[in-house]
FILUMDREN-101026 format. One line per 5 residues: for each residue x, y, z of C-alpha. Coordinates in Angstrom, 3 decimals, padded with zeros to 6 digits. Example, Ala and Ser with C-alpha at 12.3 -4.5 7.8 and 13.67 -1.06 7.14 Angstrom:
012.300,-004.500,007.800 | 013.670,-001.060,007.140
This chain:
-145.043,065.631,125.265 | -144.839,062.379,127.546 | -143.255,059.850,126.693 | -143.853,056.074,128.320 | -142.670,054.663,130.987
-144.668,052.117,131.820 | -147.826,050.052,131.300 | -149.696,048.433,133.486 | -152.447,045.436,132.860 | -155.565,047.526,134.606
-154.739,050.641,132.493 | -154.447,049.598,128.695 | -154.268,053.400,127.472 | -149.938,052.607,126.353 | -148.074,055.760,127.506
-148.572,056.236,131.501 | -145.965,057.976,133.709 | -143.967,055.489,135.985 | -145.290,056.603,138.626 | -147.210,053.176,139.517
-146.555,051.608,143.069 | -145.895,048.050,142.742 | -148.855,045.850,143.986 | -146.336,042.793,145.605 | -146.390,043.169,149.011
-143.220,042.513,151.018 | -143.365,039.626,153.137 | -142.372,040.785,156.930 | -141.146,037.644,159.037 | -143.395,037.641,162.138
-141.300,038.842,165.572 | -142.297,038.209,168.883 | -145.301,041.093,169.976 | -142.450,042.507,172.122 | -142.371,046.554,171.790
-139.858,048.581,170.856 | -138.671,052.182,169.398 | -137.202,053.211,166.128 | -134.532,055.733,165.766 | -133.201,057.400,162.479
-129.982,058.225,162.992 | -128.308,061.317,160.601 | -126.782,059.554,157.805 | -131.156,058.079,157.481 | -130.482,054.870,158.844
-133.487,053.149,160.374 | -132.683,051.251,163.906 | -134.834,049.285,166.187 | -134.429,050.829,169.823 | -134.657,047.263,171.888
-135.738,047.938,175.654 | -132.896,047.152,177.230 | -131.631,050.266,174.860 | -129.358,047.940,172.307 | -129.722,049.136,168.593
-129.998,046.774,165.544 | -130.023,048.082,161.914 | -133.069,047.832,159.926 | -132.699,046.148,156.422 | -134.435,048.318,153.625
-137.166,046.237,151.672 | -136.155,045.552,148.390 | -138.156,043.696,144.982 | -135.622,041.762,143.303 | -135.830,041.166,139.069
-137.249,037.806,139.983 | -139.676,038.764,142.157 | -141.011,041.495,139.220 | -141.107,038.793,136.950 | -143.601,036.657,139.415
-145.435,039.810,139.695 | -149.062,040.516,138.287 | -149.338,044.148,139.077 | -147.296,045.473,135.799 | -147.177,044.276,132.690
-143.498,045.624,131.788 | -140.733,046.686,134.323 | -141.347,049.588,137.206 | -137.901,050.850,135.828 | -134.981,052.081,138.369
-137.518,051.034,141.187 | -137.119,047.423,140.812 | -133.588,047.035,138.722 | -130.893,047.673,141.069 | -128.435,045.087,139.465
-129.351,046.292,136.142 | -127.638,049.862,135.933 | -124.788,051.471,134.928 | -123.525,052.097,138.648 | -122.874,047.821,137.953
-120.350,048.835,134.844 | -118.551,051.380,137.021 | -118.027,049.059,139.837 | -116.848,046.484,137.782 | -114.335,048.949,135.465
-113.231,050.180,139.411 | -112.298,046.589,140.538 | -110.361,045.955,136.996 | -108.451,048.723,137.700 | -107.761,047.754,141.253
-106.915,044.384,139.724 | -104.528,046.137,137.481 | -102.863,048.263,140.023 | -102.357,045.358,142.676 | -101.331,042.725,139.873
-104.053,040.495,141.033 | -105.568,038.957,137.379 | -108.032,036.531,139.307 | -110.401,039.633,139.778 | -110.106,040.749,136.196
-112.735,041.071,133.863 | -112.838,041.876,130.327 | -115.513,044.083,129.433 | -117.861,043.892,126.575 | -120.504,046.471,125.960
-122.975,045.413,122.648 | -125.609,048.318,121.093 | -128.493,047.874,119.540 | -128.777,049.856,116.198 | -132.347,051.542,118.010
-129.749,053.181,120.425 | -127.141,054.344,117.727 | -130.210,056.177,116.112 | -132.096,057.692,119.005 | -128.786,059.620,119.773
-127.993,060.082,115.768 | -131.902,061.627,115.880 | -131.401,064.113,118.747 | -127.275,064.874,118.465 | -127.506,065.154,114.365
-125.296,062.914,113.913 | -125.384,059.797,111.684 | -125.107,056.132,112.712 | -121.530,055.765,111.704 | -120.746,058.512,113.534
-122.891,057.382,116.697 | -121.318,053.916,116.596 | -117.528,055.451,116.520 | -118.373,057.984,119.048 | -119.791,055.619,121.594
-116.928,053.342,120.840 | -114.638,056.703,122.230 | -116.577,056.527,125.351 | -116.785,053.459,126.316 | -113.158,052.369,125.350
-112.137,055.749,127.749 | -114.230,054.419,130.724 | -111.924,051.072,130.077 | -114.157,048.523,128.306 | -112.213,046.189,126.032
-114.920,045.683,123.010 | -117.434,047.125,121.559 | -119.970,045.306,119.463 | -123.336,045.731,117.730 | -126.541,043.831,117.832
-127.319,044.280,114.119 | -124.581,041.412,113.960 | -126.832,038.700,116.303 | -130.204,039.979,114.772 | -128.848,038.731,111.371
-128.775,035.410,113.300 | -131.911,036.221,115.237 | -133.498,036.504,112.083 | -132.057,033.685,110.019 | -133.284,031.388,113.004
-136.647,032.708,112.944 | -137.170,032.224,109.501 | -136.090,028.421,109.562 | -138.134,028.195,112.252 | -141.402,029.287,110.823
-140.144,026.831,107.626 | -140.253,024.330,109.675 | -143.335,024.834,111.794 | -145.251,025.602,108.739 | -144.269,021.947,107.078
-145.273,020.652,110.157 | -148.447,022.146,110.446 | -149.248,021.066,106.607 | -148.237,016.939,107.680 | -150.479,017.714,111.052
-153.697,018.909,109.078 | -153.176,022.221,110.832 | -153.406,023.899,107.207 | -154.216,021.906,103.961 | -152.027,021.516,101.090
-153.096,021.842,097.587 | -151.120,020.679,094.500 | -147.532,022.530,094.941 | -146.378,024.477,092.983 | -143.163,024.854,090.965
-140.374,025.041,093.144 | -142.257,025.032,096.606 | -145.000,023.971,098.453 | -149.110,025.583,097.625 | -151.878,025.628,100.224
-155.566,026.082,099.040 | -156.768,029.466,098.942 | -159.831,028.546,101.373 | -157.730,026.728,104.164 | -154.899,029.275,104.012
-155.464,030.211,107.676 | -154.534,027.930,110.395 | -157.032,025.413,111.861 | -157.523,024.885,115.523 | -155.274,021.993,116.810
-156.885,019.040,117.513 | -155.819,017.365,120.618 | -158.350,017.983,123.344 | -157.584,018.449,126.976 | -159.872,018.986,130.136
-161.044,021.889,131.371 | -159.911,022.321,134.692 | -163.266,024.348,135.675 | -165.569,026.899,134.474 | -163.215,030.354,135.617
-160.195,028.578,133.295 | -158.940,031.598,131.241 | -157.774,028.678,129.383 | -159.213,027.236,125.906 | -159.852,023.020,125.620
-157.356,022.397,123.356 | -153.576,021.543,123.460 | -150.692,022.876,121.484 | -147.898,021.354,120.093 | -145.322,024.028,119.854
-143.751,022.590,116.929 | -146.423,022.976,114.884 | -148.173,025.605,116.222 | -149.433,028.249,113.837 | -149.901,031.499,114.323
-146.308,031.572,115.049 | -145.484,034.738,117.224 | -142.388,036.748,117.241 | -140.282,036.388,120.771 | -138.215,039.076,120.694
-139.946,041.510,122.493 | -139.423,040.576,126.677 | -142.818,042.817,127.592 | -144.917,040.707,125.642 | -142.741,037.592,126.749
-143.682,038.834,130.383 | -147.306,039.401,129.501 | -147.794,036.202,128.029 | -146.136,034.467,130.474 | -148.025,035.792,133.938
-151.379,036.307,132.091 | -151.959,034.156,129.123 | -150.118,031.144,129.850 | -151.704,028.923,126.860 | -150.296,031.440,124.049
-146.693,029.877,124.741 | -146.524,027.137,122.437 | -147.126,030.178,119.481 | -144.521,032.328,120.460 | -140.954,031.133,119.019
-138.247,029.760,120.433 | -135.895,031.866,118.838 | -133.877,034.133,121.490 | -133.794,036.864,121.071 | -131.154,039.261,119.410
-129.691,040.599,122.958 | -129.432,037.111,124.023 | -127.812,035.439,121.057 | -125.413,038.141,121.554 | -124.537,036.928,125.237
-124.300,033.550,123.779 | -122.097,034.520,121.836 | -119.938,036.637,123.618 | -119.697,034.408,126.599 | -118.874,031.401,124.823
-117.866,031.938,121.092 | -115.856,035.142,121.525 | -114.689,033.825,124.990 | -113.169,030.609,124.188 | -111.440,032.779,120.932
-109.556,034.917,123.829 | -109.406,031.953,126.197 | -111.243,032.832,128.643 | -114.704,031.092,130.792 | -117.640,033.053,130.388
-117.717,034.395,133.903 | -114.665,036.105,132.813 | -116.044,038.179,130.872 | -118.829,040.979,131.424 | -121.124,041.711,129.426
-123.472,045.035,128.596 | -125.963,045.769,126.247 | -127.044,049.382,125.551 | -130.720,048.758,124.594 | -133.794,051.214,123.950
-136.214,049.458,126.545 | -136.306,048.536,130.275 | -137.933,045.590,129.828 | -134.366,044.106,127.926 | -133.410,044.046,131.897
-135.805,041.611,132.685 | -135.233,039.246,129.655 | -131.381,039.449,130.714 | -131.819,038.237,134.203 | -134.309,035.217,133.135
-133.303,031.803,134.463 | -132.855,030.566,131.453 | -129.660,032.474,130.559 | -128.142,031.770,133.836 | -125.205,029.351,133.498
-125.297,027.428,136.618 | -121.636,026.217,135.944 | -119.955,029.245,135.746 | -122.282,031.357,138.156 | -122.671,034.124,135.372
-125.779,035.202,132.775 | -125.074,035.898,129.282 | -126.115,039.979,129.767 | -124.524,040.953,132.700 | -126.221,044.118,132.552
-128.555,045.986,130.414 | -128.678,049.874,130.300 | -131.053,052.237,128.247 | -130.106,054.863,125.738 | -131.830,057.078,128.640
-128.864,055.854,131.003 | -126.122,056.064,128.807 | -127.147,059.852,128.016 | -126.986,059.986,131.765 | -123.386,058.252,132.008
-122.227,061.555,129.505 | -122.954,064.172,132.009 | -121.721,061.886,134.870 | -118.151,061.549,133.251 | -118.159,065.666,132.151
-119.119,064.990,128.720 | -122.258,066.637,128.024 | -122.523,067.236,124.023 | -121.979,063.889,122.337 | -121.292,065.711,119.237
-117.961,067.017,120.148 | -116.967,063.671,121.427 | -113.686,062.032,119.865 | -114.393,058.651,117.425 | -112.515,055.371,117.381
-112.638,052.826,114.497 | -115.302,049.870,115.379 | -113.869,046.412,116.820 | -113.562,044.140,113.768 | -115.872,041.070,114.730
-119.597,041.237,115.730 | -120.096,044.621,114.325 | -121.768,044.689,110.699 | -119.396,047.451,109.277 | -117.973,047.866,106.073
-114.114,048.924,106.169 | -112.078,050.221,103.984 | -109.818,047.247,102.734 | -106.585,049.418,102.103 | -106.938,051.544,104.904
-109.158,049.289,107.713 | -111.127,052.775,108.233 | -114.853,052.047,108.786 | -117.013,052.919,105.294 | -120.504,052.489,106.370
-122.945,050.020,108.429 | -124.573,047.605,107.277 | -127.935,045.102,108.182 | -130.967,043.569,107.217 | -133.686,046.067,105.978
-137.237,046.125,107.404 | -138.882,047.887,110.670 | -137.156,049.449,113.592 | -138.395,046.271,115.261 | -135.659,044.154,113.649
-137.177,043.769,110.883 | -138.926,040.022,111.486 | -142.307,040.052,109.580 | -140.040,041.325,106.547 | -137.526,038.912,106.430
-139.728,035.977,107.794 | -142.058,036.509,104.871 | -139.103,037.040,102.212 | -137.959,033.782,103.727 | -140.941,031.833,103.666
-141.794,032.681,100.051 | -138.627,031.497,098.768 | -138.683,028.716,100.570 | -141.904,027.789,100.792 | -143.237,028.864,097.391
-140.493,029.518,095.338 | -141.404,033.007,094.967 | -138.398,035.719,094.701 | -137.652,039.182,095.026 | -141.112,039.896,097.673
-140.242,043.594,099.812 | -142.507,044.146,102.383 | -140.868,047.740,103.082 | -141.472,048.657,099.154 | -144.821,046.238,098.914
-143.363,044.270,096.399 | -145.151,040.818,095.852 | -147.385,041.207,099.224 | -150.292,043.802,099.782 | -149.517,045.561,102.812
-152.913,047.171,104.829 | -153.338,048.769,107.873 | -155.941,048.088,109.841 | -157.783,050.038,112.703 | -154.909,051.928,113.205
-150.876,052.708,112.246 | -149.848,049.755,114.916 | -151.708,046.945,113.642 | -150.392,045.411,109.761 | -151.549,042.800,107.778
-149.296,041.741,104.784 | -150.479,039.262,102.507 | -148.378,036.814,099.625 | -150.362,036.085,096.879 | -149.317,033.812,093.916
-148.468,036.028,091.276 | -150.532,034.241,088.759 | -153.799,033.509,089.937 | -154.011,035.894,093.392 | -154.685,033.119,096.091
-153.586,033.665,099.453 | -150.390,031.919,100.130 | -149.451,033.383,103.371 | -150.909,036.035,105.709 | -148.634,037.847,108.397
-149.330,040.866,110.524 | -147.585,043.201,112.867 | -149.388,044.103,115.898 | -148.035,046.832,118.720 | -149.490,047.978,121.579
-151.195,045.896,124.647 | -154.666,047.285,122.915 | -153.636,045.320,119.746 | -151.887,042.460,121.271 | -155.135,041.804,123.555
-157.038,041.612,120.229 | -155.043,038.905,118.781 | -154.454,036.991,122.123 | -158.793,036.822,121.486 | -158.556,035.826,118.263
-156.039,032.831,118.712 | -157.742,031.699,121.963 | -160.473,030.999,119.965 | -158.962,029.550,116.981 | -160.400,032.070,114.837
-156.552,033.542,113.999 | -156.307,034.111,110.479 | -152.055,035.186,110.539 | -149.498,032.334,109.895 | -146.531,034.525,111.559
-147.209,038.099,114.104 | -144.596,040.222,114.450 | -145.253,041.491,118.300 | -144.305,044.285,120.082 | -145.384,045.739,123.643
-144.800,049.707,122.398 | -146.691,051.366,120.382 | -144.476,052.225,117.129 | -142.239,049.168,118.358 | -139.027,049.260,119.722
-137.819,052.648,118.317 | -140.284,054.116,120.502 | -138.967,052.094,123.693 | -138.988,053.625,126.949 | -135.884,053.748,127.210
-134.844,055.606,124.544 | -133.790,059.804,124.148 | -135.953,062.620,124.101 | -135.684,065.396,121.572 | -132.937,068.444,122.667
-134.152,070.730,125.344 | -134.898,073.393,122.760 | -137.048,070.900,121.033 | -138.598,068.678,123.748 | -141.812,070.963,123.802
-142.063,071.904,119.974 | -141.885,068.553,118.797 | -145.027,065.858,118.898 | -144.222,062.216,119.553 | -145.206,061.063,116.478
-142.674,063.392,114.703 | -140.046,062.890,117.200 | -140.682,058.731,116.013 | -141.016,059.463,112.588 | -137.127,061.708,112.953
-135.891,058.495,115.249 | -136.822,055.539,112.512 | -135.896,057.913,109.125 | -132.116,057.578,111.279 | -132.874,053.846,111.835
-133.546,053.067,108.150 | -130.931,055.628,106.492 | -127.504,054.574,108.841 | -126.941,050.976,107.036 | -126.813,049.934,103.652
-129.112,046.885,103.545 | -128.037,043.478,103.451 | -129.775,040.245,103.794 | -128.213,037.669,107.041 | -127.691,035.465,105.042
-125.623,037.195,102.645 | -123.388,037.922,105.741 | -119.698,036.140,105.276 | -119.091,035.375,109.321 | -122.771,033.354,110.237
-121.686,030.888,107.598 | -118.379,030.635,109.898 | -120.034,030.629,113.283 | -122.409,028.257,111.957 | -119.674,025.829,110.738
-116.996,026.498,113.155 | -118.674,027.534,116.642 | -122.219,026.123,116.084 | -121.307,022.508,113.899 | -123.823,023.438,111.274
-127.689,024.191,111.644 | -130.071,022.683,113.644 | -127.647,020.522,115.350 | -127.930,019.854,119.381 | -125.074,022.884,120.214
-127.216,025.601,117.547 | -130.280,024.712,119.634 | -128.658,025.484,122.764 | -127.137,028.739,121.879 | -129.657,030.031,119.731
-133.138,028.582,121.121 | -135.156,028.824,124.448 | -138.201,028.594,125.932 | -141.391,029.814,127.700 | -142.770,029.432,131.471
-146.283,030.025,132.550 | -145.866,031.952,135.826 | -147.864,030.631,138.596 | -149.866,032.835,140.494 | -149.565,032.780,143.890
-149.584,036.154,145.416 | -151.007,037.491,148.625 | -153.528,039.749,148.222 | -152.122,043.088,149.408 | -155.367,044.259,150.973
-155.160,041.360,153.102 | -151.581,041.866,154.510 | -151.158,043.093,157.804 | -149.348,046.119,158.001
């Protein structure tokens, strides 16, 4: 069974090894035509043998995160090949100089450490250690408070945000695109707004625009993001990248949500920061995530703080390297490991109120995704329509079909009464699927109002980052049942609860945030999109 590693934008078929050589040439500063010898010496140093017989020390070529992200060649990350900031050598160094800082009483090179997991990690290792998610959470808790992090939190907490944002978003985009003439409203309906069965998909925008020549991938029209419909999920960073380097006009669809990782380094930098006292490049911060490409989003520009010289994600490590980290610390079975009680805070955990013990987990139902076309559409039809009680998981008030194949949805909300279409969503995985619906909203013939999207196939339980099935099992196993094992853990390890029925976002709205939608929510909580110019030599021509 292979699993993915990789994908690359000549090769659409979605698991490849990551074996791919990077197409970005390295540029090589032009030196004077004088000869000379190279010498390795036995440690496998390269030097350049001048001929007077003087030595200099080669530098080794390197591809930096920023340099991937101007890149063409791939469509997601070339993995350990191209992240050298972005491992879990980074957290060891750092946990080394806090306990040099310790032992020489120097504070000033102190950090406190905060390590955040996404609930797709907790059950790839609850899938292959039989364990549950409880049990996952408290037992990575044990390692990572050994090693000498300070906290450890969970990104179910920020996706309840992610998703609450989302949702208002779409609201709001929606009304919008019903004042714009983007979609045509009909005579609402009680307690909401109605739209006309026949204009229920989104119209073309309007405003025209030049062509810039007959070879522009682009179409003639302009988009206003605010009221651009389809509206397209953002979490996902390898479609972010994709979009970004290839399809440059599909920006003003994609929302402006962040997405769960980074709301969680917003957070955690500046809300749980200024609660300790502490400046946010103070602090540093890992997230334990099931996909490469999470390494990427982390070291965007746009969640650099230029005042305090620090991102929001420090550094972003796979379920793969965190596996790794057990064997590298002597701990190979994480089922015998010991369990600590989860950090009260940004973890959605019930706890025992008599004893503080940890009871269960808790978080929004839907997909191992995060859930988005689910909540989004539960959203929308209350708000919207006034329609309660729709479950996409249990098709309750929506018709659910799948079409072409298992990663492409379409759900559907129909008014109960008469069966017009209110609202039509789909999910759509997979570079095969996404390239279908980048063609259908290029040319305006997009039928969805929101698309949930997601570079893997199955989503982001079935990152490439995440486990493989026990030795015993690795060969016995087929992918498909090793997903299916992966998102029955996913679904079964928290008791479902909707974000907004959870106590603290009301808080962190009102206390950190100053309410919704206001100037300080957009800035922690919002972002945006930057078609990536293409400007690269073409390695064929480079001199070698």
């Amino acid at each position: 069974m292979a699993f993915s590693g990789a994908l690359t934008l000549s090769d659409l078929n979605d698991f490849i090894s990551p074996s791919q050589a990077c197409i970005k040439p390295v540029e090589v500063a032009k030196t004077s035509e004088t000869q000379g010898a190279i010498k390795v010496d036995t440690s496998g140093s390269y030097y350049e043998v001048s001929q007077d017989g003087s030595e200099t020390k080669l530098e080794t070529a390197t591809i930096s995160l920023n340099d991937c992200l101007a890149c063409s060649g791939c469509i997601t990350s070339a993995e350990s090949v191209l992240v050298t900031l972005q491992s879990q050598e980074e957290l060891y160094s750092i946990l080394k100089q806090n306990k040099i800082a310790i032992e020489t009483n120097d504070p000033s090179t102190h950090r406190t450490v905060v390590v955040s997991i996404s609930p797709q990690t907790r059950a790839s290792f609850a899938a292959k250690y039989n364990q549950t998610p409880l049990q996952v959470a408290r037992k990575l808790t044990w390692f990572f408070k050994n090693l000498g992090v300070h906290s450890v939190f969970d990104t179910s907490f920020s996706r309840d945000l992610a998703l609450l944002e989302t949702g208002r978003e779409f609201v709001d985009r929606y009304r919008k695109a019903l004042t714009k003439g983007i979609i045509k409203a009909s005579a609402p309906a009680a307690g909401g707004m109605d739209i006309d069965a026949e204009e229920a998909a989104p119209k073309a925008p309007r405003k025209r625009v030049i062509r810039r020549g007959a070879a522009n991938d682009e179409p003639a029209v302009a988009v206003e993001t605010e009221s651009a419909m389809p509206m397209l999920a953002s979490a996902c960073p390898g479609w972010i990248c994709y979009a970004e380097k290839t399809h440059g006009y599909m920006l003003p669809y994609v929302s402006e949500t962040k997405s769960p990782q980074q709301i969680m380094g917003s957070m955690v930098k500046n809300h749980f920061g200024s609660q300790l006292g502490l400046t946010p490049d103070q602090i540093y911060h890992v997230c334990v995530m099931p996909c490469y490409d999470k390494k990427l989003e982390a070291s965007r520009s746009d969640f650099y703080s230029d005042l305090y010289k620090t991102r929001d994600v420090d550094c972003v490590i796979t379920s793969t390297e965190v596996e790794k980290m057990f064997t590298e610390q002597g701990q190979t079975d994480m089922s015998v490991f010991g369990e600590t009680n989860l950090d009260f805070g940004y973890n959605s955990v019930i706890k025992d109120p008599a004893t503080g013990m940890d009871q269960g987990l808790v978080g929004a139902s839907g997909n191992a995704s995060g859930g988005f076309l689910e909540y989004v559409m539960q959203y929308a039809a209350r708000e919207l329509f006034g329609i309660e009680g729709v479950d996409v998981d249990r098709n309750v008030g929506v018709e659910v079909k799948v079409v072409r194949n298992a990663d492409f949805r379409e759900v559907t909300l129909e008014r109960p009464a008469t069966g017009e279409v209110l609202l039509k969503f789909a999910a759509a995985y997979g570079f095969r699927n996404i390239q279908n619906l980048v063609r259908k909203v290029k040319t305006g013939k997009s039928p969805y109002h929101f698309v949930e999207v997601m570079a893997c196939p199955s989503g982001c339980i079935n990152g490439g980052g995440q486990l493989k099935p026990a030795g015993d099992n690795y060969a016995s196993v087929s992918l498909k049942d090793w997903i299916a094992q992966v998102d029955h853990q996913y679904r079964s390890g928290a008791l479902a609860r909707k974000p907004e029925e959870n106590p603290l976002l009301e808080q962190l709205y009102r206390e950190w945030l100053g309410g919704v939608n206001t100037p300080k929510a957009r800035e922690q909580l919002r972002t945006g999109y930057h078609a990536v110019e293409q400007n690269l030599v073409n390695p064929l021509a480079v001199k070698w």
